[in-house]
BAVOLO-588623 format. One record per residue: x, y, z of N, C-alpha, C in turn; residue in three letters. Coordinates in steps of 0.1 Angstrom, whole numbers, plus 5000, padded with zeros to 4 digits. Atoms other than C-alpha are relative to their C-alpha. Layout:
! residues N
<node n_c1="X" n_c2="Y" n_c3="Z" ca_c1="X" ca_c2="Y" ca_c3="Z" c_c1="X" c_c2="Y" c_c3="Z" resn="Ala"/>
...
END
This chain:
! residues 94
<node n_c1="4986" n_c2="5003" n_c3="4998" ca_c1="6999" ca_c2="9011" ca_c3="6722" c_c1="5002" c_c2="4997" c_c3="5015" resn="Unk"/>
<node n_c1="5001" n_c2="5004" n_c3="4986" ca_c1="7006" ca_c2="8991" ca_c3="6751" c_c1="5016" c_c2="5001" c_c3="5007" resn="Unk"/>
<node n_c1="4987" n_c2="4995" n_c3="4994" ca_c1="7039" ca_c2="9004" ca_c3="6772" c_c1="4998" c_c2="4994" c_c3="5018" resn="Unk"/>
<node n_c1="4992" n_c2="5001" n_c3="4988" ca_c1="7054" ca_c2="8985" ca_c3="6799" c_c1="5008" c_c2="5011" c_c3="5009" resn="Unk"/>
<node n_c1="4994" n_c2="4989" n_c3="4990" ca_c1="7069" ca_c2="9006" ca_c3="6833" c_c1="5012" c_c2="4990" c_c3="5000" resn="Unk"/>
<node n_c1="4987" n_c2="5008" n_c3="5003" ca_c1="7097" ca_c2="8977" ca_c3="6832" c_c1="5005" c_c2="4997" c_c3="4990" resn="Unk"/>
<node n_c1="4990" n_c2="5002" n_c3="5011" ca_c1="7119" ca_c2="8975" ca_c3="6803" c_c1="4999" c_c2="4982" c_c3="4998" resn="Unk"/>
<node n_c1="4994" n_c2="5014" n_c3="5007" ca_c1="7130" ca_c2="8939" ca_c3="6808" c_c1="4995" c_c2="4989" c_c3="5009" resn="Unk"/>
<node n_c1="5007" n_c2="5009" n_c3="4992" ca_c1="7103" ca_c2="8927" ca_c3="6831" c_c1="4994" c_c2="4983" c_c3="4994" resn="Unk"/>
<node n_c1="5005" n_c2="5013" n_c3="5009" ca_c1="7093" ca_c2="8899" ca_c3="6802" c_c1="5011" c_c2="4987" c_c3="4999" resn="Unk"/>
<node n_c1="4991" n_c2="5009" n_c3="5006" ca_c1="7128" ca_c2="8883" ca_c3="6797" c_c1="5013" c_c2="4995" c_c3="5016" resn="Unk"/>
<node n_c1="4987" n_c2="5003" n_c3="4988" ca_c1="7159" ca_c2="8870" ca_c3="6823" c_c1="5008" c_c2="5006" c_c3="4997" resn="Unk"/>
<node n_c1="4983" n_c2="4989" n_c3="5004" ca_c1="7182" ca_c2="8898" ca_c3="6827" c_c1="5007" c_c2="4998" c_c3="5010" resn="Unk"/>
<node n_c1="4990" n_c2="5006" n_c3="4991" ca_c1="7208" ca_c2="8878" ca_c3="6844" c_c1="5014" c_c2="5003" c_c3="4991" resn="Unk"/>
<node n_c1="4992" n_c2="4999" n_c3="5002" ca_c1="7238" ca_c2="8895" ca_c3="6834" c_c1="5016" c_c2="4991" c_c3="5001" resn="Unk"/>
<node n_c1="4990" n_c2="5006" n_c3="4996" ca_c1="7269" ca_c2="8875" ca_c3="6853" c_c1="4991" c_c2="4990" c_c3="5001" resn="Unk"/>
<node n_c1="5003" n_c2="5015" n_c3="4995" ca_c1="7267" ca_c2="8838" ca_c3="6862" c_c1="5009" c_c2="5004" c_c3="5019" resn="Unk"/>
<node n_c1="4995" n_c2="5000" n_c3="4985" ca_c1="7271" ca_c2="8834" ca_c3="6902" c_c1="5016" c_c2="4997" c_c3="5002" resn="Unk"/>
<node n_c1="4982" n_c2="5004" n_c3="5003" ca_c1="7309" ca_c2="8819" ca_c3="6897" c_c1="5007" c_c2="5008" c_c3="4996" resn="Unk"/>
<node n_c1="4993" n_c2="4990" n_c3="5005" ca_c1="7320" ca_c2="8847" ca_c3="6878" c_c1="5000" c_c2="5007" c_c3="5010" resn="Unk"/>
<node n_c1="4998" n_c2="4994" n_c3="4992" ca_c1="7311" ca_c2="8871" ca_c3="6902" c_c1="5010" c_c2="4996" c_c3="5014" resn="Unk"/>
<node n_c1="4991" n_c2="5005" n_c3="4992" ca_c1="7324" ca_c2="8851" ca_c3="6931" c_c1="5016" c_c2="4996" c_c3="4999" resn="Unk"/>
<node n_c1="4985" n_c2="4998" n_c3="5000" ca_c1="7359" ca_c2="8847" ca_c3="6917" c_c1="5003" c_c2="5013" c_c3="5001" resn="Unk"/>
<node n_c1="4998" n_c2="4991" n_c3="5009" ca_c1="7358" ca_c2="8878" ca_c3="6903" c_c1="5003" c_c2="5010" c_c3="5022" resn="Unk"/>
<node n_c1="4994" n_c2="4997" n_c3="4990" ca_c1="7354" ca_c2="8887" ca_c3="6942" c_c1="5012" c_c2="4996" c_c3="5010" resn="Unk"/>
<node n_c1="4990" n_c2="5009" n_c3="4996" ca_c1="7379" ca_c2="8866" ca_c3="6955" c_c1="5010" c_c2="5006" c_c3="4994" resn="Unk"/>
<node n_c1="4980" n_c2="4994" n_c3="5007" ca_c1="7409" ca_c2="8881" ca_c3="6934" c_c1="4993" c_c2="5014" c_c3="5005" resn="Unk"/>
<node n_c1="5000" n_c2="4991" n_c3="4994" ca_c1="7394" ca_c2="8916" ca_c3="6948" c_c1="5004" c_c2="5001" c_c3="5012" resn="Unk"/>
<node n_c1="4995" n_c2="5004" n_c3="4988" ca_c1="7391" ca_c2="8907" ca_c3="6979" c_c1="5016" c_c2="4995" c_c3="5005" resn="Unk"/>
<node n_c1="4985" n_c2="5008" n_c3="4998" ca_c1="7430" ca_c2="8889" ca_c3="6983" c_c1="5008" c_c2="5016" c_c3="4996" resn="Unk"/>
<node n_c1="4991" n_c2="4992" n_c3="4999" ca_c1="7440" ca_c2="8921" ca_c3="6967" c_c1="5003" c_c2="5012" c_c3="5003" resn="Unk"/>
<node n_c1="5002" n_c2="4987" n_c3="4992" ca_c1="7427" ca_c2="8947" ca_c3="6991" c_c1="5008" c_c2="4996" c_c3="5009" resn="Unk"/>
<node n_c1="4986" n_c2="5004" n_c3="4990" ca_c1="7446" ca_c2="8926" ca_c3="7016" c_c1="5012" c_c2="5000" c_c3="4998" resn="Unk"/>
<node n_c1="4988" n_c2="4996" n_c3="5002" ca_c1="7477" ca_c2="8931" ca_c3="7005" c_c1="5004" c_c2="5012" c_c3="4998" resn="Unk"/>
<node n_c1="4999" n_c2="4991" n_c3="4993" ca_c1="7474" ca_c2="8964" ca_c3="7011" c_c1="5010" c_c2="5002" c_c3="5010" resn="Unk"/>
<node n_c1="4996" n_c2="5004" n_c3="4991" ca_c1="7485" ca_c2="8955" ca_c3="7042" c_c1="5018" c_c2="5000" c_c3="5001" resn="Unk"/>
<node n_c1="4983" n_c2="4998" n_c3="5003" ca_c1="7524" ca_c2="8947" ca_c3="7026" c_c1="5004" c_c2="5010" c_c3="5000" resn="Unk"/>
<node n_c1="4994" n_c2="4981" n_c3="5000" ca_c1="7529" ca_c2="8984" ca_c3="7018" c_c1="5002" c_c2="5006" c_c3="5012" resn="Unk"/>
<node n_c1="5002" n_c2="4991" n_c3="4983" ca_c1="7521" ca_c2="8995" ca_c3="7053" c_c1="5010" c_c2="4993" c_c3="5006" resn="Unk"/>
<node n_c1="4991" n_c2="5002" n_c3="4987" ca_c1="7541" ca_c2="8973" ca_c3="7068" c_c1="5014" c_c2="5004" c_c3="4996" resn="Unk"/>
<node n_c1="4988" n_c2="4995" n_c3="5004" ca_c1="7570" ca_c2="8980" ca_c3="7045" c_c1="5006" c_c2="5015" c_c3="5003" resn="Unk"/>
<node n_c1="4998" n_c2="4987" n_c3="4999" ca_c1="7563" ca_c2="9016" ca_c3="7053" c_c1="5007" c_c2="5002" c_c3="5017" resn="Unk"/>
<node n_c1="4995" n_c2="5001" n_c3="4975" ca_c1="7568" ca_c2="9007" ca_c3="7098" c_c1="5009" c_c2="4996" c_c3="4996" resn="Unk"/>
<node n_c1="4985" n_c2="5003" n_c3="4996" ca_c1="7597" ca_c2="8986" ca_c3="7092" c_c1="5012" c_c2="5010" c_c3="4995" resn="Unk"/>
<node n_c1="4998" n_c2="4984" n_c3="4998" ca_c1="7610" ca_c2="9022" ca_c3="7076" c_c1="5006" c_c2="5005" c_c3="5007" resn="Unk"/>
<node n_c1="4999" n_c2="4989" n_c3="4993" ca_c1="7604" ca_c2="9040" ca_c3="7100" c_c1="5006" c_c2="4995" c_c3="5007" resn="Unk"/>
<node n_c1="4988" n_c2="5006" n_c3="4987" ca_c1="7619" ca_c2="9016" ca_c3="7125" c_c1="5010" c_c2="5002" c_c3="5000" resn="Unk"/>
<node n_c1="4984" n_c2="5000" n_c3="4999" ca_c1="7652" ca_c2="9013" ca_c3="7111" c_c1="5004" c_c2="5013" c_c3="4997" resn="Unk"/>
<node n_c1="4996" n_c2="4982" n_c3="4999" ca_c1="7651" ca_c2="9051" ca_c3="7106" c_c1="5000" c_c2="5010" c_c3="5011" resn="Unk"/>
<node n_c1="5001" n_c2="4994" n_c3="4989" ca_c1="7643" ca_c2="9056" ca_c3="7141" c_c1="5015" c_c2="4996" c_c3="5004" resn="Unk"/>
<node n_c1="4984" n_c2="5007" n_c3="4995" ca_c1="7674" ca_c2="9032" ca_c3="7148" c_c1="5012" c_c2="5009" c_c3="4997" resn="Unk"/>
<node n_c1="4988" n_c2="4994" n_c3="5008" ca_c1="7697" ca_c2="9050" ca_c3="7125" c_c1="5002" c_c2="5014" c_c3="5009" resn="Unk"/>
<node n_c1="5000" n_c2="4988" n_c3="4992" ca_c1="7686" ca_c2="9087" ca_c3="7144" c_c1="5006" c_c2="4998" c_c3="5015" resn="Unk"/>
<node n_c1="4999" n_c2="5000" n_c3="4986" ca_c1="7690" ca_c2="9073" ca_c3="7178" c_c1="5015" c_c2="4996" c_c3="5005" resn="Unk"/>
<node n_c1="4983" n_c2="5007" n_c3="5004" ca_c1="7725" ca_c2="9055" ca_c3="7169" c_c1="5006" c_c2="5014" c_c3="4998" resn="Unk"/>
<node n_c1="4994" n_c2="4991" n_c3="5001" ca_c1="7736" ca_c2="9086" ca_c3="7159" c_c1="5003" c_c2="5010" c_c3="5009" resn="Unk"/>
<node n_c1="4998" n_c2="4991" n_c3="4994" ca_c1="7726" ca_c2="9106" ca_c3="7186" c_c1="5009" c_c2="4995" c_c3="5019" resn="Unk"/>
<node n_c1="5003" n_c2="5004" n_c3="4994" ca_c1="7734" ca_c2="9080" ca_c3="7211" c_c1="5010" c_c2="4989" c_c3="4998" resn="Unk"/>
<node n_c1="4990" n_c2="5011" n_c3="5004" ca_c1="7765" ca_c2="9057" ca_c3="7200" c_c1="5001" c_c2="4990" c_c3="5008" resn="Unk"/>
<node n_c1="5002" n_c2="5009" n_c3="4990" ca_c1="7769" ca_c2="9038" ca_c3="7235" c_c1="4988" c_c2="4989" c_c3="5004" resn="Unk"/>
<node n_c1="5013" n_c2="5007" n_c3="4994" ca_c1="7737" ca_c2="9026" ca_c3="7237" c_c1="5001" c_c2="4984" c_c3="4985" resn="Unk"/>
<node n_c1="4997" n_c2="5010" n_c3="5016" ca_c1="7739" ca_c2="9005" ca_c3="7199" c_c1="4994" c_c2="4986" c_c3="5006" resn="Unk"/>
<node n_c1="5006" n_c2="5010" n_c3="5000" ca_c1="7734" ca_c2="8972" ca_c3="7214" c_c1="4989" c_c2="4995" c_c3="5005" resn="Unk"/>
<node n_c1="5017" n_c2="4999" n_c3="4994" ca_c1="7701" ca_c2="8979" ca_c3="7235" c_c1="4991" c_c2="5006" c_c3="4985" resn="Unk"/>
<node n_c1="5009" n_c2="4994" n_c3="5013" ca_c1="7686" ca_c2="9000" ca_c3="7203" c_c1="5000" c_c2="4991" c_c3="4991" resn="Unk"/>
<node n_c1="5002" n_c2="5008" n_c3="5014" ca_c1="7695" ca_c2="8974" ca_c3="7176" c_c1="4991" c_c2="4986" c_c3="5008" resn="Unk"/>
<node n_c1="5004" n_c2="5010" n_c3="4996" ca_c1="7678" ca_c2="8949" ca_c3="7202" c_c1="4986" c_c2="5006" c_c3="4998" resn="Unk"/>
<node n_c1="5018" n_c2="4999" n_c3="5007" ca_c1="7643" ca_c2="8970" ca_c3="7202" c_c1="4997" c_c2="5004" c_c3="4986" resn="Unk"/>
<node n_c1="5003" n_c2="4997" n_c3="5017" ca_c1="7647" ca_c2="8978" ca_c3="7165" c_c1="4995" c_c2="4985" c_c3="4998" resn="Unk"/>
<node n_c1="5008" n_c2="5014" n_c3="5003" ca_c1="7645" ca_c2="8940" ca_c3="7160" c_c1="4986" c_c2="4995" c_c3="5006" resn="Unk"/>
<node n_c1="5017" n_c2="5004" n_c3="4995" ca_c1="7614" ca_c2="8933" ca_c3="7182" c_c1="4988" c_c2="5011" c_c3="4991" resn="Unk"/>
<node n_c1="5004" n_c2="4992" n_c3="5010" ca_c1="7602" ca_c2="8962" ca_c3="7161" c_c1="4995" c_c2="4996" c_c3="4987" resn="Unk"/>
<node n_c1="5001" n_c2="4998" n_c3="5010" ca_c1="7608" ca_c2="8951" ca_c3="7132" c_c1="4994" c_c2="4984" c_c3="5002" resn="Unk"/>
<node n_c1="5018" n_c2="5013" n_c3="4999" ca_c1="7587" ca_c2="8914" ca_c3="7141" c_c1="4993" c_c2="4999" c_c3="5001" resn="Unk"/>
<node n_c1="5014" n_c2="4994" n_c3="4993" ca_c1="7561" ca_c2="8931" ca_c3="7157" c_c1="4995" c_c2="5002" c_c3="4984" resn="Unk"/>
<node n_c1="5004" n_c2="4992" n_c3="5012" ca_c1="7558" ca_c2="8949" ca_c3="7121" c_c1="4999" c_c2="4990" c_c3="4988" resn="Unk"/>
<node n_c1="5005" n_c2="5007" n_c3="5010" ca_c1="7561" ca_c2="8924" ca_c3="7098" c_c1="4994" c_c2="4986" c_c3="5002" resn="Unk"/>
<node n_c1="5010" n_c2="5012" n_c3="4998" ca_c1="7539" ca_c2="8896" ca_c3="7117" c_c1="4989" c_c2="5010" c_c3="4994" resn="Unk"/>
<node n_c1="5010" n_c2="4993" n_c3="5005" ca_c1="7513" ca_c2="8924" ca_c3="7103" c_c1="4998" c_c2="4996" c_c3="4987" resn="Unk"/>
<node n_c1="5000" n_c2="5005" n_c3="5013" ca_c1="7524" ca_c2="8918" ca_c3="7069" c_c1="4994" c_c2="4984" c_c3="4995" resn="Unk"/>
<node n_c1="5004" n_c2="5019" n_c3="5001" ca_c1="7524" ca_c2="8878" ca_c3="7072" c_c1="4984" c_c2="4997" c_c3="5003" resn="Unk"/>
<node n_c1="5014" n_c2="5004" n_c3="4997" ca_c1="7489" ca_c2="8879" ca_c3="7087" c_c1="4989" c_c2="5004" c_c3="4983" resn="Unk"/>
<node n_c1="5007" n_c2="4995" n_c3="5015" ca_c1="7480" ca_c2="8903" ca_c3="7055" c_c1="5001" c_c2="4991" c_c3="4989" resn="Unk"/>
<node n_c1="5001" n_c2="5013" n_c3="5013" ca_c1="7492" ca_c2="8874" ca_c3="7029" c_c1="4995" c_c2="4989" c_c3="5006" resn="Unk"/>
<node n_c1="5006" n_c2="5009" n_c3="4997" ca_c1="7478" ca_c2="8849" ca_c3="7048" c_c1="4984" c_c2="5002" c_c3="4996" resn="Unk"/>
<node n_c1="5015" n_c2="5001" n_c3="5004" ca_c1="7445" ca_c2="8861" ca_c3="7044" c_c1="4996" c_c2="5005" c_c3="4985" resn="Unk"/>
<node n_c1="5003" n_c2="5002" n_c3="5015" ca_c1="7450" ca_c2="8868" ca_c3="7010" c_c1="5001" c_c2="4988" c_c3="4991" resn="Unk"/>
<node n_c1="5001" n_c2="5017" n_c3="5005" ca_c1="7460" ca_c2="8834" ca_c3="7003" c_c1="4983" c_c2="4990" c_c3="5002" resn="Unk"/>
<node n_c1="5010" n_c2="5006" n_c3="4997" ca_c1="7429" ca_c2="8825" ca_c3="7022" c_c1="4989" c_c2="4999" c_c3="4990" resn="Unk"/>
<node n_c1="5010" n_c2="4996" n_c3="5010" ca_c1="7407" ca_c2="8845" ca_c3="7001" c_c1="5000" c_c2="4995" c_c3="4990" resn="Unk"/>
<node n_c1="5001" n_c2="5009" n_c3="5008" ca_c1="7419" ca_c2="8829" ca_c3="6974" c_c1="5003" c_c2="4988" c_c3="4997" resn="Unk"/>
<node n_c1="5001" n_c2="5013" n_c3="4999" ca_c1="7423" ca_c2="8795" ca_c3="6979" c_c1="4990" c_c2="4990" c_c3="5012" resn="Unk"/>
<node n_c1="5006" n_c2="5004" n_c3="4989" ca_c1="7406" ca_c2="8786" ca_c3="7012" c_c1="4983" c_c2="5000" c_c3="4996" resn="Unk"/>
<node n_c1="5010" n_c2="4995" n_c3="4999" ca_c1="7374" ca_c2="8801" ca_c3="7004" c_c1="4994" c_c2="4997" c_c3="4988" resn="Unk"/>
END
């Protein structure tokens, strides 16, 4: 009785085709990056919840605070935009 130590050392055990896999990472990939949207939706949040505390405690000031809330809230979702860009990338560019 003659017993092979590899199972399937005789035959091509090519499971996937290379294209499958490579889409198959490409829609993963794009949609770990968009990750990214949640987070930023979570800062722009907290921003305008910082605004709302500070307004409250701080009524005179209102037009300096709603001016760094807005740079705030740019700063926070150029984060976002970079994150669908590169999920667009991943899947279309690439």
């Amino acid at each position: 009785m003659n017993v092979s130590v590899a199972p399937f050392s005789g035959y091509k055990y090519n499971l996937f085709k290379s294209e499958e896999v490579f889409e198959s990472a490409k829609v993963i990939g794009s949609g770990l990056a968009t990750i990214s949207l949640a987070g930023s939706g979570v800062g722009i949040g907290i921003v305008f919840a910082g605004l709302m505390v500070s307004i409250s405690r701080n009524p005179f000031m209102t037009k300096q605070l709603f001016t760094y809330a807005i740079l705030g809230f740019a700063l926070t979702e150029a984060i976002a935009l970079f994150g669908l860009m590169m999920a667009f990338l991943f899947l279309f560019a690439i």
